[in-house]
Backbone as CSV, one residue per row, in Angstrom:
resi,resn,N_x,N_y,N_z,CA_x,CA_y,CA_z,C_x,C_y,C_z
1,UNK,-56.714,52.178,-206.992,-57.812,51.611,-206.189,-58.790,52.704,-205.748
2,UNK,-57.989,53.780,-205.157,-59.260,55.102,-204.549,-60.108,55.511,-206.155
3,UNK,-59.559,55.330,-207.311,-60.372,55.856,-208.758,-61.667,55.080,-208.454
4,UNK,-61.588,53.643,-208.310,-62.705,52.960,-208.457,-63.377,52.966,-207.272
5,UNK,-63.021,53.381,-205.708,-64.325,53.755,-204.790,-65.055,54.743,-205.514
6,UNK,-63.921,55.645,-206.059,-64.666,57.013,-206.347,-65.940,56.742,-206.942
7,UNK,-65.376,55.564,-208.507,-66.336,55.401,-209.649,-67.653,54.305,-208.904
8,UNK,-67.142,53.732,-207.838,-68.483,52.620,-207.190,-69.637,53.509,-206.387
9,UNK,-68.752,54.581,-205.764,-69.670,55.631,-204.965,-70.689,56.564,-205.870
10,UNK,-69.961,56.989,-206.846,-71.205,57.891,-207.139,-71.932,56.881,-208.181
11,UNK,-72.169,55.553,-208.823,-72.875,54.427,-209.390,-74.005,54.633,-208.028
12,UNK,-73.193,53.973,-206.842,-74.012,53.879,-205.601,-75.506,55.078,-205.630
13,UNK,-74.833,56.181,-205.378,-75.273,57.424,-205.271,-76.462,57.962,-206.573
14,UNK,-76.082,57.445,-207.469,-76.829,57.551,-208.853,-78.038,56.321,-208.822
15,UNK,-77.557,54.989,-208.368,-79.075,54.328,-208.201,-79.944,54.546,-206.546
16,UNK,-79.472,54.807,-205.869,-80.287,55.760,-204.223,-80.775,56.155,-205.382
17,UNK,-80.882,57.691,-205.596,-81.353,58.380,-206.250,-82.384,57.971,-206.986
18,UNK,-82.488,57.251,-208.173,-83.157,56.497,-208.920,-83.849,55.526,-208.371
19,UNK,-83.715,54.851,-206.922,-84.594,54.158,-206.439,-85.502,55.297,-205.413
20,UNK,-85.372,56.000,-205.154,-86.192,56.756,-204.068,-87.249,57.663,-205.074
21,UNK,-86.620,57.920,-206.390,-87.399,58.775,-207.395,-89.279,57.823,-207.413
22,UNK,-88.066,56.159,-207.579,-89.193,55.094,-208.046,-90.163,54.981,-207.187
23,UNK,-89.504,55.189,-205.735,-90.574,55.197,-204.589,-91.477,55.954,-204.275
24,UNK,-90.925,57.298,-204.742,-91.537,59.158,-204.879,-93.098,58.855,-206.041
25,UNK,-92.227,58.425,-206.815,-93.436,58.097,-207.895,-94.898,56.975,-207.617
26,UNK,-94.080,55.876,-206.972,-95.171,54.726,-206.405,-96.352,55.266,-205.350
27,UNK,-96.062,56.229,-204.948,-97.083,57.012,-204.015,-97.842,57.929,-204.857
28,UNK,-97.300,58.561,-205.569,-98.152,59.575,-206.618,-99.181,58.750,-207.307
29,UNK,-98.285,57.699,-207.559,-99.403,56.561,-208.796,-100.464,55.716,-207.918
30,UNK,-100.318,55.706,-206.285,-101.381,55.192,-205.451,-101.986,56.378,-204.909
31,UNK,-101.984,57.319,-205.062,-102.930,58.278,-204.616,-103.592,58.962,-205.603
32,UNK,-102.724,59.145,-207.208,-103.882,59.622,-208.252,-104.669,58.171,-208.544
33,UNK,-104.830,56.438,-208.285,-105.464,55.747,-208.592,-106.372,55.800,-207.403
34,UNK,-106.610,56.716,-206.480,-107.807,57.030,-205.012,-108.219,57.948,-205.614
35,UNK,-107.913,59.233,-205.877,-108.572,60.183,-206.881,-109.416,59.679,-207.746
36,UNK,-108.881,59.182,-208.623,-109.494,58.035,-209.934,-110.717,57.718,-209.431
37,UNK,-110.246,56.631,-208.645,-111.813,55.827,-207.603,-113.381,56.450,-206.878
38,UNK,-112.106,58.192,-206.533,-113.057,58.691,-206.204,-114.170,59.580,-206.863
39,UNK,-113.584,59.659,-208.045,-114.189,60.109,-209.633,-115.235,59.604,-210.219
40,UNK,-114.748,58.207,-209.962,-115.495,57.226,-210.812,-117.091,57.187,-209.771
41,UNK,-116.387,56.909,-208.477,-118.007,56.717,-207.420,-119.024,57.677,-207.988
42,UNK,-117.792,59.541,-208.509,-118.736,60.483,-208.186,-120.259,60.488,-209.576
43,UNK,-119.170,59.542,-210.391,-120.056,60.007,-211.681,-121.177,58.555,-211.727
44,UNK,-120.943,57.741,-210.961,-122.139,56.542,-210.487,-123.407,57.388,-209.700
45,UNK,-122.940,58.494,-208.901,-123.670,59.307,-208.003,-123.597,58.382,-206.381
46,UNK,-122.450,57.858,-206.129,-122.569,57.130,-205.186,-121.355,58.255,-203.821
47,UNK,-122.266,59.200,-203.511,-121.903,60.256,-202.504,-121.175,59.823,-201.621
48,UNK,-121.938,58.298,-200.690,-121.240,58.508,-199.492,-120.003,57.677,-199.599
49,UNK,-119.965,56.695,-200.824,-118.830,55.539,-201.091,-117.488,56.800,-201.437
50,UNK,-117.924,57.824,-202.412,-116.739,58.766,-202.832,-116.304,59.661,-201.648
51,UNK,-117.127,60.247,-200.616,-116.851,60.320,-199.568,-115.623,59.861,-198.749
52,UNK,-115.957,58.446,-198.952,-115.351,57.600,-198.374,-114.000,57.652,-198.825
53,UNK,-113.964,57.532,-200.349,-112.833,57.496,-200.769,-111.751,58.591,-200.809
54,UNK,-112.556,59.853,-200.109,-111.436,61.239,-199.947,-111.284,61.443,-199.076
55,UNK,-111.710,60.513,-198.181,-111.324,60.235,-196.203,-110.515,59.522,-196.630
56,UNK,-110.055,58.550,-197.412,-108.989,57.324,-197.675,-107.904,58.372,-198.216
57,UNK,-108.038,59.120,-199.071,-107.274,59.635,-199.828,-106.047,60.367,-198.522
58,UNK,-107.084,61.431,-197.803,-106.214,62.241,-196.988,-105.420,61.317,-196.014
59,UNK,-105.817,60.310,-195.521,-105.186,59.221,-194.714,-103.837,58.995,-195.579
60,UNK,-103.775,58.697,-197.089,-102.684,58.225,-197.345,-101.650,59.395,-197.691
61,UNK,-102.213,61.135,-197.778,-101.615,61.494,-197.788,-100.822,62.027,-196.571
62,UNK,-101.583,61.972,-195.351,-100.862,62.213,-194.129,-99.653,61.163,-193.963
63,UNK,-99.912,59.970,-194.683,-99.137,59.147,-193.727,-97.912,58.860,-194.602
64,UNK,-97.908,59.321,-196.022,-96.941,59.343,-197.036,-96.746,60.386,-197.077
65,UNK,-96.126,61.636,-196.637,-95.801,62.955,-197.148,-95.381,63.111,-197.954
66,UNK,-95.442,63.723,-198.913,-94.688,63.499,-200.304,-93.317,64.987,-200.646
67,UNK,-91.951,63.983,-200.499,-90.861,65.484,-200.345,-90.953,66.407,-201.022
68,UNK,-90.382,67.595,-201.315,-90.231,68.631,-201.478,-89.592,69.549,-202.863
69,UNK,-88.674,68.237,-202.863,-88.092,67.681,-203.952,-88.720,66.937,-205.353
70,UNK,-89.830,66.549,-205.446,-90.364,66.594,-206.288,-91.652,67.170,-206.624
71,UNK,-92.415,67.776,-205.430,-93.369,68.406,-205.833,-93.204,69.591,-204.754
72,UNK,-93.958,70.750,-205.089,-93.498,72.208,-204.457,-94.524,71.882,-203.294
73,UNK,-94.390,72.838,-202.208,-95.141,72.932,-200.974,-96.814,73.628,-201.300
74,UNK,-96.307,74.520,-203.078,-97.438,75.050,-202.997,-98.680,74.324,-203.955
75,UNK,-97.722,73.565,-204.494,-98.506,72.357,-204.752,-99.166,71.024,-204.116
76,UNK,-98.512,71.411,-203.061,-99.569,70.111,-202.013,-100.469,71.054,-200.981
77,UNK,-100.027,72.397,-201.206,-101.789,73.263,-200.439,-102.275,73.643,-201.192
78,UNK,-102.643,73.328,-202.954,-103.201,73.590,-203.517,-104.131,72.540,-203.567
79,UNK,-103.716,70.815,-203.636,-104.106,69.596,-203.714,-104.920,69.478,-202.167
80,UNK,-104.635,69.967,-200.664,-104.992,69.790,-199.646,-106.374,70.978,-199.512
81,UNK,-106.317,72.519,-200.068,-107.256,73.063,-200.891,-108.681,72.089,-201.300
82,UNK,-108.103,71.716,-202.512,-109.060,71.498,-203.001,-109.616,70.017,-202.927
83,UNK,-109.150,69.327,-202.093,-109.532,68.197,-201.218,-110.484,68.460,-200.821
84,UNK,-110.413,69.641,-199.785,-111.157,70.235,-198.453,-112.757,70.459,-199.266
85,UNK,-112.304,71.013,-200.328,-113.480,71.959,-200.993,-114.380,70.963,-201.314
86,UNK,-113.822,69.747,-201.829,-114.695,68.500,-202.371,-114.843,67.335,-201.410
87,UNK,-114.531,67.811,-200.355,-115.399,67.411,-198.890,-116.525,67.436,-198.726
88,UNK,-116.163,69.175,-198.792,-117.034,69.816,-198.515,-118.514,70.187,-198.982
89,UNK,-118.148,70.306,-200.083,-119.070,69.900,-201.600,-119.896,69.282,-201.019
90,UNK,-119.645,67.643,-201.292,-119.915,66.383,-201.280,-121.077,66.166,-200.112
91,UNK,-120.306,66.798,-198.760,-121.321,66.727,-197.320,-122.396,67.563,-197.378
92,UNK,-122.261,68.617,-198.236,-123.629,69.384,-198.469,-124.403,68.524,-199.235
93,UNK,-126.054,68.043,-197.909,-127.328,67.733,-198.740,-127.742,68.716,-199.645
94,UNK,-127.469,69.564,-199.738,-128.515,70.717,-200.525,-128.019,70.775,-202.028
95,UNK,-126.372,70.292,-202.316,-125.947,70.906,-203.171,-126.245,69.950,-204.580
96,UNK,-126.545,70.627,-205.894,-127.003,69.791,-206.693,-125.400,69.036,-207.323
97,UNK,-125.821,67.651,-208.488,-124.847,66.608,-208.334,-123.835,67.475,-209.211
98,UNK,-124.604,68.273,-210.198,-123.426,68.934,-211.129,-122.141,69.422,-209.830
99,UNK,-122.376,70.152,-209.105,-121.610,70.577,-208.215,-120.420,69.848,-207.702
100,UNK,-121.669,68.831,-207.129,-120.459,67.982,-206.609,-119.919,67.085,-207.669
101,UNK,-119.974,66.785,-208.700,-119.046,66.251,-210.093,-118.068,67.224,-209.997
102,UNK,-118.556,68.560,-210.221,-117.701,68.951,-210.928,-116.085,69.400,-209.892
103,UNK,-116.946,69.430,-208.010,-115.623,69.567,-207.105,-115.127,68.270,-207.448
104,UNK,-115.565,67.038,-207.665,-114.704,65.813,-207.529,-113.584,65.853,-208.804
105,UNK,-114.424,66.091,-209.836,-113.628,66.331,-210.909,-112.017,67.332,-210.737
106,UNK,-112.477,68.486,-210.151,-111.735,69.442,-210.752,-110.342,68.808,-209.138
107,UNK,-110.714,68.042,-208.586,-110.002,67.497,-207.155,-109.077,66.134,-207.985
108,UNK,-109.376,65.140,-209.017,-108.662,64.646,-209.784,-107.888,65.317,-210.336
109,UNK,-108.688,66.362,-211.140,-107.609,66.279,-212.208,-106.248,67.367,-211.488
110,UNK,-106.181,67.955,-210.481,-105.278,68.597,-210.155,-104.239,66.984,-209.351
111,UNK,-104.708,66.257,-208.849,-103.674,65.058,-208.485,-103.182,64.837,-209.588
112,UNK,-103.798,64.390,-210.820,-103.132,64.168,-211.524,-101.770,65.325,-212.208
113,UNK,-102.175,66.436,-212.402,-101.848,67.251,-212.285,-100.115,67.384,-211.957
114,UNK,-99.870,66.962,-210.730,-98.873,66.895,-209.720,-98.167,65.671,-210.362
115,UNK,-98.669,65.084,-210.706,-97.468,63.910,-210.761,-97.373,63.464,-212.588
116,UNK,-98.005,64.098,-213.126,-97.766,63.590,-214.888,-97.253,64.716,-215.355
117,UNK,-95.987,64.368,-216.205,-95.108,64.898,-216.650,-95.563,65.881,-218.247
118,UNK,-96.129,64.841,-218.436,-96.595,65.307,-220.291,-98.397,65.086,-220.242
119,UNK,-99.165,66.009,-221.000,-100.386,65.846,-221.263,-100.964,65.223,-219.794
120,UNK,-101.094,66.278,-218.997,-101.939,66.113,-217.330,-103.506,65.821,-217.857
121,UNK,-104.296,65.523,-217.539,-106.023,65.545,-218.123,-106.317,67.256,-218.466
122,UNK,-106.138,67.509,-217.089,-106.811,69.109,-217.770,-106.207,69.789,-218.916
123,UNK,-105.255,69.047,-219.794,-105.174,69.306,-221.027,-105.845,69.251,-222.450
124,UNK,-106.844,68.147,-221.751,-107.710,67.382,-222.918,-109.021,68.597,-222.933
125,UNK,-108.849,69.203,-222.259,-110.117,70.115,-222.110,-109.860,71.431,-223.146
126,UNK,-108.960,71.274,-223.942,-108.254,71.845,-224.803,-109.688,72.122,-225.884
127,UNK,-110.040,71.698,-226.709,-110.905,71.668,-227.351,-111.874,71.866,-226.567
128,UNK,-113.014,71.683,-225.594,-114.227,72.606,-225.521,-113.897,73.853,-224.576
129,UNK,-112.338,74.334,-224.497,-112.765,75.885,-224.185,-112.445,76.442,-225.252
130,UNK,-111.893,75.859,-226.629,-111.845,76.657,-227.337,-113.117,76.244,-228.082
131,UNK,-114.058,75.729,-228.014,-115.177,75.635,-228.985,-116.132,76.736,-227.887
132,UNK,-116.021,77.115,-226.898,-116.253,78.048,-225.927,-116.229,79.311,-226.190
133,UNK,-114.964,79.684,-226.726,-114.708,81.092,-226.762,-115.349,81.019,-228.638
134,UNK,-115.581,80.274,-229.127,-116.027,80.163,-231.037,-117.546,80.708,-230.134
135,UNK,-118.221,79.853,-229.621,-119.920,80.477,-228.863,-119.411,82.179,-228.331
136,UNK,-118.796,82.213,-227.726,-118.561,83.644,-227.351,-118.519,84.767,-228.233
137,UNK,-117.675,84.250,-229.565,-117.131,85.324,-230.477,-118.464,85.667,-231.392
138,UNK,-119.058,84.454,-231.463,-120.551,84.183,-231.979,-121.359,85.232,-231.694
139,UNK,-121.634,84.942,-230.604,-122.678,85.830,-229.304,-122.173,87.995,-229.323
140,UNK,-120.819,87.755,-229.575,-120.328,89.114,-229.567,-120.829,89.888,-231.163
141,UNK,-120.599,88.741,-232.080,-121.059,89.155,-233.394,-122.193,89.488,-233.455
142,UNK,-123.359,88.778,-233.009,-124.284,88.847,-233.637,-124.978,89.870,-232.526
143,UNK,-124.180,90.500,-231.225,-125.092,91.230,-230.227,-125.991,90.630,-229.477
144,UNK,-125.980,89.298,-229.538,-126.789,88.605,-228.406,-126.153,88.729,-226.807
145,UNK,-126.774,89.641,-226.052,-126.397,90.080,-224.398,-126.563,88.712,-224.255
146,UNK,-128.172,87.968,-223.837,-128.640,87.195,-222.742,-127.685,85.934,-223.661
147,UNK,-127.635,85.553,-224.242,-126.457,84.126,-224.850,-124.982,84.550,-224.524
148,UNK,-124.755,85.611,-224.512,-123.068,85.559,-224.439,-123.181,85.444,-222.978
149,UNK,-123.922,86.405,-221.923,-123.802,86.219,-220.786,-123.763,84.474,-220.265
150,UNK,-124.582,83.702,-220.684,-125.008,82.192,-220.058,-123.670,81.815,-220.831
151,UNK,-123.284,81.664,-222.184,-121.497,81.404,-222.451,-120.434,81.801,-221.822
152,UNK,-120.308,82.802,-221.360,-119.359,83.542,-220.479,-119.811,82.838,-219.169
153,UNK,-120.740,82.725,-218.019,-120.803,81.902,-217.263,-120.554,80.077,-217.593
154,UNK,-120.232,79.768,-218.384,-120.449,78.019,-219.095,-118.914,77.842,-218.899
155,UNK,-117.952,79.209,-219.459,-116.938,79.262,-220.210,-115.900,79.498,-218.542
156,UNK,-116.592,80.585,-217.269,-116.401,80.373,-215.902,-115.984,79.338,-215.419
157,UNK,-117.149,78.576,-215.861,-117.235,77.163,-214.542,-116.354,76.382,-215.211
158,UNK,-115.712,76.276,-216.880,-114.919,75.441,-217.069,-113.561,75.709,-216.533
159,UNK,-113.296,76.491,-216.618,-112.100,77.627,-216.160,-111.896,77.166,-214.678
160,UNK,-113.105,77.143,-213.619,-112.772,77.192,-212.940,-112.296,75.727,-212.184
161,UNK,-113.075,74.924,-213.149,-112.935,73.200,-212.524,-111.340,73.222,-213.024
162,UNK,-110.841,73.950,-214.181,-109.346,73.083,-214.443,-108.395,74.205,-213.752
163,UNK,-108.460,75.270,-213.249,-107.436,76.239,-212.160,-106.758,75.658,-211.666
164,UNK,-106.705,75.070,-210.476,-106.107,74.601,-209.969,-105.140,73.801,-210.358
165,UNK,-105.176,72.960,-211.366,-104.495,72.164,-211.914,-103.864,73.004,-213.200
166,UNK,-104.264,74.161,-213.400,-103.356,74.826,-214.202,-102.241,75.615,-213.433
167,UNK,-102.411,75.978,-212.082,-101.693,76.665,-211.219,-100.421,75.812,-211.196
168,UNK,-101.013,74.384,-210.793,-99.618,73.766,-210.789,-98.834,73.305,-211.576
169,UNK,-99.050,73.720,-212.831,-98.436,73.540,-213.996,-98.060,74.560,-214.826
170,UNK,-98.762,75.160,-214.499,-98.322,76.773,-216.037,-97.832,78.171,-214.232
171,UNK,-96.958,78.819,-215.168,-96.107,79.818,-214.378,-96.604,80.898,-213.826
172,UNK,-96.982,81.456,-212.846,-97.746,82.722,-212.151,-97.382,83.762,-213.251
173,UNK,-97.051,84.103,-213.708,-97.124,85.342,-214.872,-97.958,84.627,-215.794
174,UNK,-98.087,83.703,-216.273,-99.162,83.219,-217.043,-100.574,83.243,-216.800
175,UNK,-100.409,82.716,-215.558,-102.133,82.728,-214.834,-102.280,84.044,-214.928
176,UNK,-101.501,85.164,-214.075,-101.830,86.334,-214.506,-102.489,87.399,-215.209
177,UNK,-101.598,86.951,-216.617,-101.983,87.240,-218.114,-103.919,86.595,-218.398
178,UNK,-104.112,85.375,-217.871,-105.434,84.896,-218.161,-106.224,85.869,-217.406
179,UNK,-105.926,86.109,-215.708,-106.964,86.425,-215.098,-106.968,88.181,-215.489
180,UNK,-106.212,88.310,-215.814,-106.226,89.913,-215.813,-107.454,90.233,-217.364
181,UNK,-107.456,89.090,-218.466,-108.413,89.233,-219.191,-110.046,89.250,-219.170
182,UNK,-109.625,87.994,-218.113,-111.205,87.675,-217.521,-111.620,88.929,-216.929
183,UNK,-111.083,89.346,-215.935,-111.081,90.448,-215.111,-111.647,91.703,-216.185
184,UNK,-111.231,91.700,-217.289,-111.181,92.828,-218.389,-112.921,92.838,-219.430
185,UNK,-112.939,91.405,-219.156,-114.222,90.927,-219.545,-115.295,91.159,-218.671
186,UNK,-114.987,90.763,-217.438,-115.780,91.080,-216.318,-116.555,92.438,-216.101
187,UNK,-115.274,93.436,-215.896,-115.615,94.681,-215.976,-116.859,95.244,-216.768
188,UNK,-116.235,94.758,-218.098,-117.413,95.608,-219.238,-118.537,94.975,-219.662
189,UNK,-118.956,93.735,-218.775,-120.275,92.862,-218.974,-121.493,94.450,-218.673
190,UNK,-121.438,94.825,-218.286,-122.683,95.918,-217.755,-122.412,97.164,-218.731
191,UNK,-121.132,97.044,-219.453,-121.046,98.245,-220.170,-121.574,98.427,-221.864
192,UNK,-121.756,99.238,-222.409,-122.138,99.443,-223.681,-120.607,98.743,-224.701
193,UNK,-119.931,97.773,-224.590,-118.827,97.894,-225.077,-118.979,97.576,-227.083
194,UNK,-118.421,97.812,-227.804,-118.847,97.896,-229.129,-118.127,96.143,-229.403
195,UNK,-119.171,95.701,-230.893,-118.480,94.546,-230.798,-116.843,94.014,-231.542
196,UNK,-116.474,95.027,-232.036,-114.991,95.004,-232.016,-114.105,95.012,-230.837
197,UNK,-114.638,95.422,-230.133,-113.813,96.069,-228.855,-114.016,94.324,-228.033
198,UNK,-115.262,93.956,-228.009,-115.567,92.514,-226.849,-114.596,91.484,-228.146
199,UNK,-114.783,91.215,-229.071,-114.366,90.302,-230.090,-112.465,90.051,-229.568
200,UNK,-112.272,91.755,-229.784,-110.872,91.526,-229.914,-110.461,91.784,-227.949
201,UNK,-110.916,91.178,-227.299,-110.700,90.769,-226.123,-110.809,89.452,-225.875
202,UNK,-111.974,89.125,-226.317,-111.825,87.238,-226.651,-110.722,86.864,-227.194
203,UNK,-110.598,87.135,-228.666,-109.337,87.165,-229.510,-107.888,86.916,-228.752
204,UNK,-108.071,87.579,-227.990,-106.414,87.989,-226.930,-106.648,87.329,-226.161
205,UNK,-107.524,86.749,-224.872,-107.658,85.627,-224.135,-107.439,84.281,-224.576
206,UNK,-108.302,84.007,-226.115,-108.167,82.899,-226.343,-106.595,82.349,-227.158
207,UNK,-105.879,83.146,-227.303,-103.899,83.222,-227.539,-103.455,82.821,-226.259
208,UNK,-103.904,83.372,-225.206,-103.174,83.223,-224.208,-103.594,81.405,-223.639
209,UNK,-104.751,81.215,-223.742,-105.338,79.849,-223.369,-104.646,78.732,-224.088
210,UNK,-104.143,79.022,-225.794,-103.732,78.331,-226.560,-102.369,77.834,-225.834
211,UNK,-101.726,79.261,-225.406,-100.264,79.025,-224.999,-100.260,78.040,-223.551
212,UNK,-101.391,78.455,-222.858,-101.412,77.701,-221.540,-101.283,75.929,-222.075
213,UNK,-102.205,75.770,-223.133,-101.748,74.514,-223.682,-100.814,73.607,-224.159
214,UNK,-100.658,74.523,-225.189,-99.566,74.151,-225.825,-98.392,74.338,-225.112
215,UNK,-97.918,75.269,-224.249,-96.964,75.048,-223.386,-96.495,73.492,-222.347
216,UNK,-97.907,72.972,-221.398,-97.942,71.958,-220.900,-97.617,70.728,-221.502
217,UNK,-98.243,70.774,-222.938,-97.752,69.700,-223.744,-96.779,69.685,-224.649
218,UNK,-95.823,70.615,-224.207,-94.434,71.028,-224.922,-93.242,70.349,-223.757
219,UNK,-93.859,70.326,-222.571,-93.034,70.624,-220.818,-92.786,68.950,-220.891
220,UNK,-91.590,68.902,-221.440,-91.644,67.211,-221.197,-90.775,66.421,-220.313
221,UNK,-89.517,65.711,-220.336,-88.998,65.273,-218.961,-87.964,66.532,-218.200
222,UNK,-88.003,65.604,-217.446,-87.683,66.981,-216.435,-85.942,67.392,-216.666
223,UNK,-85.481,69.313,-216.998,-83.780,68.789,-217.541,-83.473,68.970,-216.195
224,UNK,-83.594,69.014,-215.525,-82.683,69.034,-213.673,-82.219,67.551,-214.054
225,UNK,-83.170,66.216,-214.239,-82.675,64.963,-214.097,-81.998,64.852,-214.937
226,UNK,-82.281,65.359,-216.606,-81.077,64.567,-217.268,-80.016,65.108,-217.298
227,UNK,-80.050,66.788,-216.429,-78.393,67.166,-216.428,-77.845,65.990,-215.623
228,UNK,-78.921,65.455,-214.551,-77.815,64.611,-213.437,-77.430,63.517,-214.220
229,UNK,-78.069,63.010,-214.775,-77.951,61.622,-215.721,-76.299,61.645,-216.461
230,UNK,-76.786,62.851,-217.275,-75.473,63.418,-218.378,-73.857,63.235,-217.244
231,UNK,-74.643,64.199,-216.209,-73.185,64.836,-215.316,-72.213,63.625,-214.559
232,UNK,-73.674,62.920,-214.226,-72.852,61.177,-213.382,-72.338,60.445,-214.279
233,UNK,-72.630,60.088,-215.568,-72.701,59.306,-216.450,-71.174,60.056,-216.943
234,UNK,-70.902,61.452,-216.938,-69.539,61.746,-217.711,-68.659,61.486,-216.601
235,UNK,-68.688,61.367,-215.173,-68.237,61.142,-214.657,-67.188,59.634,-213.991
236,UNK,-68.655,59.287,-214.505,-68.220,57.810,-214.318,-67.035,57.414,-215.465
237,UNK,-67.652,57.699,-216.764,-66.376,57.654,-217.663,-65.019,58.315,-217.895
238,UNK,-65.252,59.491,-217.556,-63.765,59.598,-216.891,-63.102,58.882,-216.125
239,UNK,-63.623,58.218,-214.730,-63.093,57.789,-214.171,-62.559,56.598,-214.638
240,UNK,-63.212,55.681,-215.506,-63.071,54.313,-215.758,-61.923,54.976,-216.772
241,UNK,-62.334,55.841,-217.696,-60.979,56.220,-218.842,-59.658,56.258,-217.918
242,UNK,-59.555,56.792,-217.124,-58.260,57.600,-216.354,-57.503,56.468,-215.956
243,UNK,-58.524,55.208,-215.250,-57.930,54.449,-214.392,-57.574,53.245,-215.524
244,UNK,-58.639,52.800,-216.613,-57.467,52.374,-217.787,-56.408,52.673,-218.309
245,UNK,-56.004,54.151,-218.637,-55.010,54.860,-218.998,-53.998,54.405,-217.850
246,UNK,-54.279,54.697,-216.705,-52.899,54.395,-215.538,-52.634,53.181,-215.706
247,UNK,-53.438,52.023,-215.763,-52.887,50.868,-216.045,-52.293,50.189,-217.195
248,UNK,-52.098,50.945,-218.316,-51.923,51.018,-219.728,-50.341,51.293,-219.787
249,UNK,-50.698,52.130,-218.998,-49.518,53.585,-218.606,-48.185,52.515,-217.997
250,UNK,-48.921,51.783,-216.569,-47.948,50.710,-215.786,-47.696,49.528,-216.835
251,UNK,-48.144,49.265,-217.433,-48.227,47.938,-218.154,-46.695,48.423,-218.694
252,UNK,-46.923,49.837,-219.851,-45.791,49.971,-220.997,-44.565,50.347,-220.321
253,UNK,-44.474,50.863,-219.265,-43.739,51.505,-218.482,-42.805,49.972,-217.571
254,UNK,-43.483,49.056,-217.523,-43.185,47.875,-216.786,-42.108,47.120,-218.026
255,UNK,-43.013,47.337,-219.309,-42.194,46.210,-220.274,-41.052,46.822,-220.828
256,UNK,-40.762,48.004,-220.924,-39.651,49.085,-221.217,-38.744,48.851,-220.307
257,UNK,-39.117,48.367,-219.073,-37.777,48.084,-218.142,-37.612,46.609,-218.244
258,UNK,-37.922,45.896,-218.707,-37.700,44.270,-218.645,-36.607,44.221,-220.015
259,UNK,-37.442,45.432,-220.789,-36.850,45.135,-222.201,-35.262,45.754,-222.041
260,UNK,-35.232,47.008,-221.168,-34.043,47.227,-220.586,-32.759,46.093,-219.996
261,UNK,-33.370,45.377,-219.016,-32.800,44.203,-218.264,-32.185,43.052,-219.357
262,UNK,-32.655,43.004,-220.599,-32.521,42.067,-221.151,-31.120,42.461,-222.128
């Protein structure tokens, strides 16, 4: 009898689990569909409605905290970040709409970010930074300063709308590896650098960008859960094996003595 609390308790314990995941998730999927909303206002150009909708947003995230356990702490001050920023954006009269698109934008796609497992959006952006760095390698070939400079700023601002949402997905030694190139690029914008030397710096950035990709869309369900899946699931069958066996066990053990008696 104690085999089968055992085997009812951790069943018990295994759907908790699986229902609170479902609940964990039902909040992610109502707050990236406020993101969404607030995306959509931004690209109508309807300021004060999207506004509106990232005053709604922070409301639901105050009042749903989202545990710890499925998303990191430094992933919800990265998301509370860049909330702020596309507030902020947004309340500036002065600022032109590209701007504020592109804070609303780059404020989606990091929600989304947080809660999709495989292919987040800022993955799809895959293709125009690498048709980005093809204008760059261009511009390095042929010695055009004033074009590579306005590409290298184009190639910035894309970089910089999907950061955030690469932070929370690709590994601090990775980001690293990117910024330390940029950084490398940066430097020698004012310098005489030869065009082998700028080429094969692009060259090496744009490997590392590939991997930032292709990594994310390699990163698929999560193995923490299916060790638990595997680990409860062998568990459970042991238990049910063991406690058939004992009764298998009493059964033959029962008819061996009758057969005795007789």
């Amino acid at each position: 009898m104690g085999r089968w609390i055992i085997c009812f308790t951790v069943l018990f314990l295994l759907f908790a689990s699986t229902e609170a995941k479902g609940d964990e998730n039902d909040r992610w999927n109502s707050l990236s569909k406020t993101s969404y909303s607030a995306f959509q206002l931004a690209k109508q150009g309807r300021t004060a409605d999207c506004l509106q909708m990232l005053n709604y947003f922070s409301r639901q995230f105050e009042k749903h905290p989202v545990s710890g356990q499925s998303v990191s702490s430094r992933t919800i001050r990265t998301i509370s970040a860049v909330h702020s920023k596309a507030v902020e954006t947004l309340s500036e009269q002065t600022r032109d709409p590209d701007a504020k698109m592109r804070a609303v934008t780059q404020f989606h796609m990091v929600v989304d970010a947080a809660f999709t497992e495989n292919e987040p959006l800022w993955s799809s952006m895959e293709d125009t930074m690498m048709a980005s760095f093809q204008h760059l390698k261009e511009d390095a070939a042929g010695g055009n300063t004033t074009s590579f400079e306005q590409d290298w700023n184009e190639f910035l601002s894309l970089y910089e709308t999907i950061y955030p949402s690469v932070s929370v997905d690709v590994t601090p030694g990775q980001i690293r590896k990117v910024q330390a190139l940029i950084s490398s690029v940066e430097d020698d914008l004012s310098e005489n650098v030869s065009q082998e030397a700028r080429i094969s710096q692009l060259t090496s950035m744009e490997t590392e960008f590939k991997n930032l990709f292709k990594g994310v869309k390699e990163d698929e369900a999560d193995p923490s859960l299916i060790w638990v899946i595997i680990s409860t699931g062998g568990m459970i069958i042991l238990t049910l094996t063991y406690a058939a066996w004992r009764k298998f066990k009493g059964e033959k053990e029962k008819q061996v003595e009758r057969e005795r008696e007789w």
